[in-house]
C-alpha positions in Angstrom: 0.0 0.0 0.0 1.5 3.2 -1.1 0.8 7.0 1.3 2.0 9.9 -0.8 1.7 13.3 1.8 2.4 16.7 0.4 3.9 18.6 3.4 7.0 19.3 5.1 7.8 15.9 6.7 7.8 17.7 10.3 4.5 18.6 10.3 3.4 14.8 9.2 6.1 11.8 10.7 4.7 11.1 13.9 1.0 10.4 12.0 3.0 8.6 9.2 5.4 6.3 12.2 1.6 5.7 14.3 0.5 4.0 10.8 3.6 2.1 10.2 4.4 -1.5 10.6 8.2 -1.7 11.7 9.3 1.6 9.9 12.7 1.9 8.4 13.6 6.0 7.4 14.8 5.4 3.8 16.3 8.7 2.6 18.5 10.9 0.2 18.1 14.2 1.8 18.9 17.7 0.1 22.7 18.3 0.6 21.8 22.1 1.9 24.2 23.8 -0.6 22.0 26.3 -2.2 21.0 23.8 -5.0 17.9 25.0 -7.2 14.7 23.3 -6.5 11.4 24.8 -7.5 9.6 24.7 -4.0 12.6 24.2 -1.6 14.8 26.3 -0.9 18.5 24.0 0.2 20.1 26.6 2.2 19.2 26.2 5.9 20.9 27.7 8.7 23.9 24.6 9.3 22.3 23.8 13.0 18.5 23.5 11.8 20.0 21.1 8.9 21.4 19.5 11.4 19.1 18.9 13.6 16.1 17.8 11.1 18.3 15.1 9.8 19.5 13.6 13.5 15.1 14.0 14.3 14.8 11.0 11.6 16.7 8.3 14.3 13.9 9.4 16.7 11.4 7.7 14.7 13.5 4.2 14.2 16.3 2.8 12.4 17.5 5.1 9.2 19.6 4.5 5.7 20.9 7.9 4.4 22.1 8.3 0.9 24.5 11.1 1.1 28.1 12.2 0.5 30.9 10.5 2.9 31.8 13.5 4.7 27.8 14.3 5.7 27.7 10.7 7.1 30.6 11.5 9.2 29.3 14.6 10.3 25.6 12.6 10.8 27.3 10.2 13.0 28.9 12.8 15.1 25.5 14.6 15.9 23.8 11.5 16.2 26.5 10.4 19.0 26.1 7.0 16.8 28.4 4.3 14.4 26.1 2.8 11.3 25.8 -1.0 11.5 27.4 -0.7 7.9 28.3 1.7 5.4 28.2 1.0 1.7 28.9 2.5 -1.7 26.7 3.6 -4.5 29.2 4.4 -7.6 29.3 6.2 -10.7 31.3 7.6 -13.5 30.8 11.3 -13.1 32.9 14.2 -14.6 33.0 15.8 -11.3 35.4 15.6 -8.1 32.9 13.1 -6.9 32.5 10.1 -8.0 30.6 7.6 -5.3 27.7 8.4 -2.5 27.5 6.2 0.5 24.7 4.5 2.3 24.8 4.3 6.2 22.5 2.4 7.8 21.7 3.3 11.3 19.7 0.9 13.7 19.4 -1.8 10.7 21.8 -4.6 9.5 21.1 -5.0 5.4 21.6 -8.9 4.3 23.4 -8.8 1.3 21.8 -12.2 0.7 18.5 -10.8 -0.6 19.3 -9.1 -3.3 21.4 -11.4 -5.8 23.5 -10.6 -8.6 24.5 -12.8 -11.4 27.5 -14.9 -11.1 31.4 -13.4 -12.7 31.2 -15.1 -15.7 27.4 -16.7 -17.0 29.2 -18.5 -19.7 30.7 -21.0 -17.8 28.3 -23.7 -17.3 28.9 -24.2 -14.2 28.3 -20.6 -13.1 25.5 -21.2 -15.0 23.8 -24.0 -13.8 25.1 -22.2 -9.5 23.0 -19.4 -11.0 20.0 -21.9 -12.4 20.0 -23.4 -8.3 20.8 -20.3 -6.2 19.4 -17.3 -8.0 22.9 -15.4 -7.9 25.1 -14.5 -5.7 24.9 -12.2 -2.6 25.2 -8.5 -3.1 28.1 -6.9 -2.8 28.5 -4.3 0.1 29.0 -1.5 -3.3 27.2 -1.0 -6.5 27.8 0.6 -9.7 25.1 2.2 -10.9 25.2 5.2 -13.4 23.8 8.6 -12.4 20.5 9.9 -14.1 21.1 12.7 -16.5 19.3 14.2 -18.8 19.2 11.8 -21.2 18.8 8.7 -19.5 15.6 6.7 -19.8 13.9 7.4 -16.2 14.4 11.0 -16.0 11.7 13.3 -14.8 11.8 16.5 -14.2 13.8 16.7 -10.9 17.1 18.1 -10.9 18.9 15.4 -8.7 16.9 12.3 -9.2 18.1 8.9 -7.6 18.7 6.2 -10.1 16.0 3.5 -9.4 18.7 0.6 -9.4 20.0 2.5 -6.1 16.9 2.5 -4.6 15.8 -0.9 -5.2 19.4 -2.0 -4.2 18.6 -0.4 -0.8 15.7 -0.8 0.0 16.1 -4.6 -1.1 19.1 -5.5 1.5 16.9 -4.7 4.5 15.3 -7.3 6.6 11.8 -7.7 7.3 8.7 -6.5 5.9 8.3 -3.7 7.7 7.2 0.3 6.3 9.7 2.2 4.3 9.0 5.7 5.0 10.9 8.3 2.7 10.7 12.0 4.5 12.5 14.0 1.6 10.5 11.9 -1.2 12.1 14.2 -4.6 11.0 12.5 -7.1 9.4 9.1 -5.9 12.0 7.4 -6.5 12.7 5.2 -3.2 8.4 4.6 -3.7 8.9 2.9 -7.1 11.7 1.0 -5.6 9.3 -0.7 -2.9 
């Protein structure tokens, strides 16, 4: 069952965690560095930024999608080490060319998402891929950004590739409520 709210996720999460089975925060919040959205504005006073991102633990475990040096910082203010950190990377003609994945309160099992085997034409790969499904996920995945002329593009300037998402969302245990405060463009939704 899918609940889309319009609203700043302050005024809604505590109405959104009451209707939630086991709720895991899945998120990729806005960096707040003065990037252009249409009806945010991502330049918040540093403490208030801050602050609203540590409020997320409050509500139960929490994945964050971000740049290493914001998980560091997130881990500082939350006073708390991710069970594991992983890697989301891409080939980029910027400085920057990876995004890691922290997950707070929640172990992913690499053992539900499956990959294919090193090399399919090897029949025996083949026939460990025909019994098993794949093979576990690694703890990193390449994935290639979204841009402009990529298939799933809409019309959000920093949209999350779906492969991420599903990646994600798919490592964590249980069948629990995957709640997405800073939803952009659906993306972690479509994963589920």
């Amino acid at each position: 069952m899918w609940r889309l709210y319009r609203s700043d996720f302050r005024d809604v999460i505590e109405e959104v965690i009451d209707q939630s089975d086991d709720p895991v925060i899945v998120t990729d919040p806005p960096f707040n560095v003065g990037y252009h959205y249409d009806t945010y504005s991502d330049r918040m006073d540093d403490g208030e930024y801050w602050q609203m991102l540590t409020s997320l633990r409050e509500y139960g475990p929490l994945v964050v999608v971000q740049y290493p040096e914001a998980l560091h910082r997130l881990s500082v203010e939350l006073g708390e080490v991710p069970c594991k950190v992983c890697s989301w990377v891409y080939n980029a003609n910027t400085e920057r060319q990876h995004r890691d994945i922290a997950f707070y309160g929640v172990t992913p099992d690499f053992n539900l998402v499956k990959r294919p085997y090193y090399s399919m034409r090897d029949k025996r790969c083949r026939a460990l891929m025909e019994r098993t499904g794949g093979a576990r996920s690694y703890d990193w995945q390449y994935v290639d950004l979204v841009k402009n002329r990529s298939r799933e593009k809409t019309a959000h300037p920093c949209q999350m590739p779906l492969d991420v998402m599903r990646w994600v969302v798919g490592v964590i245990p249980g069948s629990g409520t995957i709640v997405d405060p800073f939803c952009g463009s659906g993306t972690t939704g479509v994963a589920c």
